[in-house]
C-alpha positions as CSV (number, residue, x, y, z in Angstrom):
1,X,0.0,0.0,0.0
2,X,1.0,4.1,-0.1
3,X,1.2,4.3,3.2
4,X,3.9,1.1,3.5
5,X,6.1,2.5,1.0
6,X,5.8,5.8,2.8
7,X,6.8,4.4,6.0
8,X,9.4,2.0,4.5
9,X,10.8,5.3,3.0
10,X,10.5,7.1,6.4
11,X,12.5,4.2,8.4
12,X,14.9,4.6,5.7
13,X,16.0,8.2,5.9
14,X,16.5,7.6,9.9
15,X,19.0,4.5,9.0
16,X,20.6,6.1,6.0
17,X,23.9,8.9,6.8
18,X,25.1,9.8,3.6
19,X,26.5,12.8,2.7
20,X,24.9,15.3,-0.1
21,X,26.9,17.5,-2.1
22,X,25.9,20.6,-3.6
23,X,24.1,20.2,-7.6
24,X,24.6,16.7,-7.3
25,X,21.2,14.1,-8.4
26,X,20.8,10.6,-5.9
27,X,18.1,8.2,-6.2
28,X,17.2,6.6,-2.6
29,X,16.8,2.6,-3.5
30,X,14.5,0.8,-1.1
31,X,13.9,-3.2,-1.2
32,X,12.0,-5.7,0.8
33,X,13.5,-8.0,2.6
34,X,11.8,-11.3,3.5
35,X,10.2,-10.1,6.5
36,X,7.8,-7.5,6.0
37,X,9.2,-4.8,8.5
38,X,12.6,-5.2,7.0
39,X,13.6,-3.0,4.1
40,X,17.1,-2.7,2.9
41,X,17.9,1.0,1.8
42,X,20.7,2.4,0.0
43,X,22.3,5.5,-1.8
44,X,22.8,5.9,-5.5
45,X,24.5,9.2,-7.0
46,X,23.0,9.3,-10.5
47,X,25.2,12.6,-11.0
48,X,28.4,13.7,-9.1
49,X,27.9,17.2,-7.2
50,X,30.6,20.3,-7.4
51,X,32.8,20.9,-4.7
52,X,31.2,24.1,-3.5
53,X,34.0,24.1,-0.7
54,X,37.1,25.0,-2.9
55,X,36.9,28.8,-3.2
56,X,35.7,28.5,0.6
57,X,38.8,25.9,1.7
58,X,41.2,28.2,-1.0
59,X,40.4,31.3,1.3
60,X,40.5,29.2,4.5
61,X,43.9,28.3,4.2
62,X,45.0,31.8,2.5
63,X,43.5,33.4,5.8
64,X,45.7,30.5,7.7
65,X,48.4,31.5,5.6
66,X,47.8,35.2,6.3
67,X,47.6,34.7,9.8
68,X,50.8,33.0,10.6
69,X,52.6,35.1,7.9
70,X,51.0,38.4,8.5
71,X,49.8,39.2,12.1
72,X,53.3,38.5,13.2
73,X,54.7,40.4,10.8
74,X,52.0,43.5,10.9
75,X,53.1,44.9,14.0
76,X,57.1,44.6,13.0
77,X,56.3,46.7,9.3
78,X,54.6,49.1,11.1
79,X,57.5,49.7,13.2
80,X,59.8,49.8,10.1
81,X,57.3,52.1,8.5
82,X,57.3,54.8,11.2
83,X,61.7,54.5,11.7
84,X,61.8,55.4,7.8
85,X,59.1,58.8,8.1
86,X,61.2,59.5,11.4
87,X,64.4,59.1,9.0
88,X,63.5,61.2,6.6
89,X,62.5,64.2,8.9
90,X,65.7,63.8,10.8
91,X,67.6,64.2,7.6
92,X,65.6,66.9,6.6
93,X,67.0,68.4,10.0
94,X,64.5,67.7,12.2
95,X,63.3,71.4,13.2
96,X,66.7,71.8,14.5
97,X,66.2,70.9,17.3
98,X,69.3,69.9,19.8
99,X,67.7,66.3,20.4
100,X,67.6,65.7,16.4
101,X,70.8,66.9,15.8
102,X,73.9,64.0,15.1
103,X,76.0,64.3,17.8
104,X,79.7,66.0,17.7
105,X,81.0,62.4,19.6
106,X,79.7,60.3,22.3
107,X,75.8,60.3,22.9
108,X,73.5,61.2,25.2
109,X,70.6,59.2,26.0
110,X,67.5,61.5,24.9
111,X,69.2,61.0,21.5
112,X,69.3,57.5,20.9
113,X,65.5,58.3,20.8
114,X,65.8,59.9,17.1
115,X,68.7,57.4,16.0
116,X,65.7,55.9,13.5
117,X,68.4,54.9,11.2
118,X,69.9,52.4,13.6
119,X,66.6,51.6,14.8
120,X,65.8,50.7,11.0
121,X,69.2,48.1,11.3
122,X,67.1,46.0,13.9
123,X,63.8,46.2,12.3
124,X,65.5,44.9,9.1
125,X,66.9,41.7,11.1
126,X,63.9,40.9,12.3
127,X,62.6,41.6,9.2
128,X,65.4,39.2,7.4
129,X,63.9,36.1,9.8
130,X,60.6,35.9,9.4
131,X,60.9,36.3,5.2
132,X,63.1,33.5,4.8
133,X,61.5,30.9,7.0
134,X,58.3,32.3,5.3
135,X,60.0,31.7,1.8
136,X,61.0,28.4,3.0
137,X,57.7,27.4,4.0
138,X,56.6,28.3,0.7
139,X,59.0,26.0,-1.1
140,X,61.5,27.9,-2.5
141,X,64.9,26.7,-2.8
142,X,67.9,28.1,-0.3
143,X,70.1,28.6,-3.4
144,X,67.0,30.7,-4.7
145,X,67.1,32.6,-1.8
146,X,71.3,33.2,-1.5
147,X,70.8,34.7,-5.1
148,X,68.4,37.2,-4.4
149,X,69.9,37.7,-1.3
150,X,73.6,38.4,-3.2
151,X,71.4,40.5,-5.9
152,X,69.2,42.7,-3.3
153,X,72.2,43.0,-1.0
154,X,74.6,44.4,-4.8
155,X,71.6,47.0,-5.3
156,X,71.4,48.6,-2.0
157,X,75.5,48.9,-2.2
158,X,75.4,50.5,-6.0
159,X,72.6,52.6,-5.1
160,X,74.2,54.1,-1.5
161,X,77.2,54.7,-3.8
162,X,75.4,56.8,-6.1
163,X,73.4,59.1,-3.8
164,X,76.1,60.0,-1.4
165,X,78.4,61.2,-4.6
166,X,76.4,63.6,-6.4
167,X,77.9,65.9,-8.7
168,X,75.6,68.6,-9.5
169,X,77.2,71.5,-10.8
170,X,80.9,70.9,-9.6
171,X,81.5,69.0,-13.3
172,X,82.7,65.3,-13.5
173,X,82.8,63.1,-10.7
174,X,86.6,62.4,-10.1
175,X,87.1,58.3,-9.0
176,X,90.2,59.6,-6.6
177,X,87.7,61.0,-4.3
178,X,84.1,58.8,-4.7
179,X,83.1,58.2,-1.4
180,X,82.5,54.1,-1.0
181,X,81.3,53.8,2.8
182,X,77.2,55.0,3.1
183,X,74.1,54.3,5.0
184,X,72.6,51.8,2.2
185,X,76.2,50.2,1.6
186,X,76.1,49.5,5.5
187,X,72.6,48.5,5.3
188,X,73.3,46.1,1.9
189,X,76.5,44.6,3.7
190,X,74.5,43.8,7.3
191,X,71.5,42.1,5.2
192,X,74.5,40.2,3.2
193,X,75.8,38.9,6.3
194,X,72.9,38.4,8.5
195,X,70.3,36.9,5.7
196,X,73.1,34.3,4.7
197,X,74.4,33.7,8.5
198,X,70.0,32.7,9.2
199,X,69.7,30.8,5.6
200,X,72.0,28.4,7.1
201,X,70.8,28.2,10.0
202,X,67.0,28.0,9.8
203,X,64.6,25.3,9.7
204,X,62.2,24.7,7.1
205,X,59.5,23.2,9.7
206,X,60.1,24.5,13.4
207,X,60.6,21.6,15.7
208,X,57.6,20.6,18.1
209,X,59.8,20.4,21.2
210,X,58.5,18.7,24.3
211,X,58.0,21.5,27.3
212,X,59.8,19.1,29.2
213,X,63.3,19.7,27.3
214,X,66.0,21.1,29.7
215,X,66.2,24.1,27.3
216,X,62.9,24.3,25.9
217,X,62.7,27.5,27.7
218,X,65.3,28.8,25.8
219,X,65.2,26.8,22.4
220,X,64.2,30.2,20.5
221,X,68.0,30.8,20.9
222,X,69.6,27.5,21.3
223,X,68.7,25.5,17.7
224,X,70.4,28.6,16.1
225,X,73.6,28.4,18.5
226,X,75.9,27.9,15.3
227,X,75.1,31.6,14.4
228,X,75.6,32.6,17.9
229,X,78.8,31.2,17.7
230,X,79.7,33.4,14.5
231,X,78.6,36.9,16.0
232,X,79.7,36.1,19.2
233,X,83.3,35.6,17.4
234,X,82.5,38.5,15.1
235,X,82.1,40.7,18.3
236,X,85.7,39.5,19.7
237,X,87.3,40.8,15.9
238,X,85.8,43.8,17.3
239,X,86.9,44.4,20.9
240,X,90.4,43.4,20.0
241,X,90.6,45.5,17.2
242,X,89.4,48.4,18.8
243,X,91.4,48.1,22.0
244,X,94.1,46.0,20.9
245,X,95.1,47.3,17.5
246,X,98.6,49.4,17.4
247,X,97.9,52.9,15.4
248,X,100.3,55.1,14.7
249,X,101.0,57.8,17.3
250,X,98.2,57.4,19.1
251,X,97.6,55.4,22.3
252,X,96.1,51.4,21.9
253,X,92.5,51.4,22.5
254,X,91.8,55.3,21.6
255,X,88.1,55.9,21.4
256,X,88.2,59.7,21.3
257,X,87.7,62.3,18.6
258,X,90.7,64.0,18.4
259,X,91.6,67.8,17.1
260,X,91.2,69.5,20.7
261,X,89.7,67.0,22.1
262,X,91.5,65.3,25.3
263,X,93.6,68.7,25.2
264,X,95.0,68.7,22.2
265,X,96.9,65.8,22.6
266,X,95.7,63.4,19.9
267,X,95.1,65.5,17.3
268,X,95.6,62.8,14.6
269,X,93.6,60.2,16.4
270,X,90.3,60.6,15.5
271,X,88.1,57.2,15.7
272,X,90.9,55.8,16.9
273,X,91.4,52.1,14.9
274,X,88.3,52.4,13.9
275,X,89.1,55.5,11.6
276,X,92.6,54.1,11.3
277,X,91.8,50.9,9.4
278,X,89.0,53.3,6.9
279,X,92.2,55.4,6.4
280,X,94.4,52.3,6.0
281,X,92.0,50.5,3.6
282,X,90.1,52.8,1.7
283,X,92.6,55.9,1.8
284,X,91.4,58.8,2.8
285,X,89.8,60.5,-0.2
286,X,87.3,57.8,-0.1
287,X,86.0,58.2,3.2
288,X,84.0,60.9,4.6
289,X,85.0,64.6,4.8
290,X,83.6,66.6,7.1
291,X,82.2,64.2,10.3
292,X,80.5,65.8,12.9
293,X,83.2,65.7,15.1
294,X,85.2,69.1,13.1
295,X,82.6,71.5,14.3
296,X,83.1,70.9,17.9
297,X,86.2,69.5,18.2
298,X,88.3,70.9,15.1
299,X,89.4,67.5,13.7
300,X,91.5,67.8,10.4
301,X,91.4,63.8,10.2
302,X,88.9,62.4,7.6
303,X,86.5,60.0,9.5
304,X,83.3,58.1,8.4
305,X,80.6,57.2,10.5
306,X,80.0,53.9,8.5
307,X,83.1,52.8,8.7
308,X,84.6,49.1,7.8
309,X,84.8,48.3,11.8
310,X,81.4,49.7,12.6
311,X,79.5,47.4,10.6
312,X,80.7,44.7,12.1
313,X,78.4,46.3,15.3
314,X,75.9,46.7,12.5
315,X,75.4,43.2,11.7
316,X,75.3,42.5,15.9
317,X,72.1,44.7,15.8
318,X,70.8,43.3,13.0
319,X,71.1,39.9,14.1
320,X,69.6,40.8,17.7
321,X,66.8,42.1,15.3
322,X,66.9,38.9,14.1
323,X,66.9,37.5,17.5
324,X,63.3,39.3,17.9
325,X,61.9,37.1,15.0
326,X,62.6,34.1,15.9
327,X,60.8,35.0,19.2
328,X,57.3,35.1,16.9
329,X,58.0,32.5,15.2
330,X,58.4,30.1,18.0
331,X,56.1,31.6,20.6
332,X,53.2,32.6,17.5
333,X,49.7,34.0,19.0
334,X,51.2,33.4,22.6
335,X,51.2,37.2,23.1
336,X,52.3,37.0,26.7
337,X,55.4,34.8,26.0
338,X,56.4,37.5,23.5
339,X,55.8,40.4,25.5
340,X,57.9,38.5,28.3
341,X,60.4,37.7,26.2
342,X,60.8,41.2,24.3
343,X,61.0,42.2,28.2
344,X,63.8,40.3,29.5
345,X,66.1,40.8,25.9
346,X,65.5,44.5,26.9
347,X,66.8,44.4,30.6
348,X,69.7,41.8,29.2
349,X,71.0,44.7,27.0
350,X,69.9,47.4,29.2
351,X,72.3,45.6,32.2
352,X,75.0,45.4,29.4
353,X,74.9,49.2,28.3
354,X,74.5,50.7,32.2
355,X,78.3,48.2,32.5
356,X,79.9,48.7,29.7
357,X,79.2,52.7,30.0
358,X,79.2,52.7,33.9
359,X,75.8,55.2,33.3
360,X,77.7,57.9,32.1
361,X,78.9,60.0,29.2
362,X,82.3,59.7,28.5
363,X,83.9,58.0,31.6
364,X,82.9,54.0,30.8
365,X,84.8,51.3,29.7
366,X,83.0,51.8,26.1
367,X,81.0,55.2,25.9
368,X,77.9,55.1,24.0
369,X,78.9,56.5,20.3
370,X,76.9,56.7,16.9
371,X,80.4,57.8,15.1
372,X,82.1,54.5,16.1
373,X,79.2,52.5,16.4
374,X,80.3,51.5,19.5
375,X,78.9,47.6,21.3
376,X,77.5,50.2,24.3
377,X,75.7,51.6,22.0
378,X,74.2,48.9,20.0
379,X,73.1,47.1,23.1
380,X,71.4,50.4,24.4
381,X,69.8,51.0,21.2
382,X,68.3,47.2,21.1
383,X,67.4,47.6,24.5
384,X,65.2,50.4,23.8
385,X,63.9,48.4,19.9
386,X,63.1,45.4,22.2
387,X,60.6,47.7,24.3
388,X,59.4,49.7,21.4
389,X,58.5,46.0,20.0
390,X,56.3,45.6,23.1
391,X,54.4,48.4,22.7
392,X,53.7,47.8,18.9
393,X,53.2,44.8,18.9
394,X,50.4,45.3,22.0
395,X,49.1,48.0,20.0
396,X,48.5,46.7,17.0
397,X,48.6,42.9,17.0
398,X,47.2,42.2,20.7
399,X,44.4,45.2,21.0
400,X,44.9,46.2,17.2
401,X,44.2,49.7,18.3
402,X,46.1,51.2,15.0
403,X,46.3,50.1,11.7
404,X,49.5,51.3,11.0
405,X,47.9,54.2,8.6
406,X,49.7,56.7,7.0
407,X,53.1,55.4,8.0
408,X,51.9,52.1,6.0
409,X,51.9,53.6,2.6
410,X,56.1,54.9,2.8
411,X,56.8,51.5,3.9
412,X,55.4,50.1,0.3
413,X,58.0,52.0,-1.8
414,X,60.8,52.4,1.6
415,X,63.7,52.5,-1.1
416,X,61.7,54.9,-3.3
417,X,60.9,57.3,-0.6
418,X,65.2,57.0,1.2
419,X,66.4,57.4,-2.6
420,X,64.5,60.1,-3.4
421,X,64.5,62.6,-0.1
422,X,68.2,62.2,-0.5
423,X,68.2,63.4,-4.0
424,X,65.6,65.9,-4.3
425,X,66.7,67.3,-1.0
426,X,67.9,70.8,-2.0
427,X,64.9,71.6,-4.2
428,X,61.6,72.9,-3.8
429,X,59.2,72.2,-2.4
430,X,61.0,70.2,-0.1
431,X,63.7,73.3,0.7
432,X,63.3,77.0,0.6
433,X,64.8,80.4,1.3
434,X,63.7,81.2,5.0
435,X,62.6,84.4,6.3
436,X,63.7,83.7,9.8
437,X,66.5,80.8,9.4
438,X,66.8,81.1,13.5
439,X,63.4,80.3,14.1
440,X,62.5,76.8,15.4
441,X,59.2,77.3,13.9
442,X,60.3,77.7,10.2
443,X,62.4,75.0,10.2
444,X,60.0,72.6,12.2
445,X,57.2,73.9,9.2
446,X,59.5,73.3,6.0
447,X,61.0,69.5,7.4
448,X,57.1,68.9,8.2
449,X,56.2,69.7,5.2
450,X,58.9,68.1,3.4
451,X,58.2,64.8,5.5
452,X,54.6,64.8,4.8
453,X,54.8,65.2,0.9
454,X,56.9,61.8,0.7
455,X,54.1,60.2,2.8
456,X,51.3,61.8,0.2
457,X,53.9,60.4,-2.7
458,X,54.1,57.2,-1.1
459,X,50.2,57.3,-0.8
460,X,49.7,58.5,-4.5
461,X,52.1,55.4,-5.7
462,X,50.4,52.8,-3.4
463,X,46.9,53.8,-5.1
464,X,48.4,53.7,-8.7
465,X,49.8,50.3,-7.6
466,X,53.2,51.5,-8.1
467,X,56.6,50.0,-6.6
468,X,60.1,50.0,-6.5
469,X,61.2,46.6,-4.9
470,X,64.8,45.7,-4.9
């Protein structure tokens, strides 16, 4: 009767689990059995259904992607982002204010605030970490990676060379006095070293370690101890060549600046062997002219500030950067592992800098010195990049309070934006005639304004989908 084959059908669709796929036909086949209130049911798909979960599972594991490659790295751009607009209005002279200004020798400690450049050195190791394990993850091949890492690290030296040599109207640039040390040549030689020190180094998978390990607490530091070795040895090169290192009528271990300094009495000296071996190696028409030093303390000694022994302290800070990035990657989404971690690499250095300078300005065993890059201060400026990490990263990856908007946009074209504030420095709009050239306010208007037009520039290009990668 109907109502059997109804109720055969109904005890069928209670029995029955089968999955149904989207557009797909079934036919449901139900046959008696021998005993009346037995059926046997079962499933037929007459036509195969789409898989309406592809574009859904495709965005699923781009979001998965996104969040492991992103969210960590989010917070450490934005940082990046803000050191390069801080850059460029510190170049442009920063209102001319005292705590913007580079100083004459060793440092005090409101101005390790504006060092943005140095700060940029740190960002870029962390920055180094998390794109190659990313990279890795992704599949591409290590030899892949040296090569653009060779190739990026050739372009940033090229292009340093070319900006900080500009000719202008003073006729052919003569090769007995192009200047070879720079701020992108430092930069292109730290990435070099750092970038190939972690591609040996890191893992393609990170190790699922058990809590119980002796060092798990510490493993962030201790799979990569092979590249601690290196820049722990790296850093000995330095000390012994800074305080070791015979120069030429001047005492060993010199770390003043010479001219009138220390009355007079090492006039020659300036940089000590750090200026010695830039003299030494690149002669002196290659270096650079006028430090900061001359003003204050009358130097006659050619010295440059990104000198062959400074970068050595360079690639230290980078690889403390570095350091930082391997912290997300092991501790990912544990935001208060991070933040305790970012904490205690901060009070490490900070302990470090208060010993090595004894908390003052010129009477520790190593004073705190941008000139001479000295290790005081590179552990005082990581000190104070670990706790800046903090507070981005709680800002905008824990509460995500900011979006990283406008400094975003500058950070999409960085080498663009450094490149051209360099060149285009002396023109209008970005310089004019003043009518008051002693007032803070002038000065503080024209570098704000010359600051902000690279940001609209940088927004402009980002909207016309334009970049300059290297």
């Amino acid at each position: 009767s109907r109502q059997g084959i109804i109720m055969r059908q109904l005890i069928c669709s209670i029995r029955v689990h089968f999955h149904f796929g989207e557009q797909g036909n079934y036919s449901l086949w139900v046959k008696n059995l021998n005993e009346p209130s037995l059926v046997s049911c079962s499933m037929i798909t007459d036509s195969e259904p789409i898989n309406s979960y592809l574009r859904e599972s495709t965005l699923h594991l781009h979001t998965a992607i996104q969040h492991f490659f992103f969210l960590n790295v989010k917070f450490v751009k934005d940082a990046e982002n803000l050191s390069l607009v801080i850059m460029v209005f510190v170049n442009y002279g920063g209102g001319r204010y005292w705590f913007f200004r580079h100083e004459s020798w060793n440092g005090k400690l409101i101005s390790l605030f504006t060092s943005a450049a140095s700060m940029f050195v740190f960002i870029m190791g962390t920055s180094v970490g998390l794109s190659l394990s990313s990279s890795l993850r992704r599949g591409v091949k290590r030899t892949h990676l040296l090569w653009r890492i060779f190739w990026r690290s050739l372009q940033l030296f090229l292009i340093g060379v070319i900006i900080i040599n500009p000719n202008y109207c003073n006729g052919p640039l003569s090769w007995d006095s192009l200047r070879i040390p720079g701020v992108l040549q430092r930069l292109g030689f730290t990435y070099l070293v750092v970038a190939v020190l972690d591609l040996g180094v890191v893992r393609d998978r990170l190790n699922n370690l058990s809590s119980e390990t002796c060092w798990y607490s510490v493993h962030d530091v201790c799979l990569y101890w092979p590249a601690w070795v290196f820049v722990i040895a790296l850093e000995t090169v330095w000390l012994c060549w800074t305080f070791l290192l015979p120069v030429p009528g001047c005492p060993t271990g010199y770390l003043g600046p010479g001219g009138i300094g220390d009355f007079g009495q090492y006039q020659n000296c300036t940089g000590g062997a750090a200026g010695y071996i830039d003299r030494w190696l690149l002669r002196d028409n290659h270096i650079y002219q006028t430090p900061s030093s001359r003003a204050v303390y009358q130097t006659m000694m050619p010295f440059d500030p990104e000198g062959v022994l400074g970068t050595i302290n360079s690639i230290l800070m980078a690889f403390l950067g570095l350091q930082a990035g391997k912290v997300l990657q092991h501790y990912r989404d544990q935001h208060r592992q991070i933040i305790t971690r970012f904490l205690i690499w901060g009070f490490i250095l900070g302990i470090i800098s208060a010993v090595l300078t004894k908390c003052s300005r010129n009477d520790g065993f190593i004073p705190v010195n941008k000139n001479l890059w000295s290790l005081s201060y590179v552990t005082t400026l990581s000190c104070f990049a670990f706790v800046a990490l903090v507070f981005f990263y709680y800002l905008v990856d824990v509460k995500k309070w900011w979006s990283g908007a406008p400094f975003f946009y500058p950070g999409m074209n960085s080498i663009l934006v450094y490149v051209g504030h360099e060149v285009f420095e002396e023109y209008f709009p970005f310089r004019w005639k003043m009518a008051n050239s002693q007032s803070h306010a002038e000065h503080l208007a024209q570098n704000l304004v010359a600051t902000s037009i690279w940001v609209i520039i940088a927004y402009l290009l980002y909207r016309r989908k334009i970049f300059w990668k290297i």
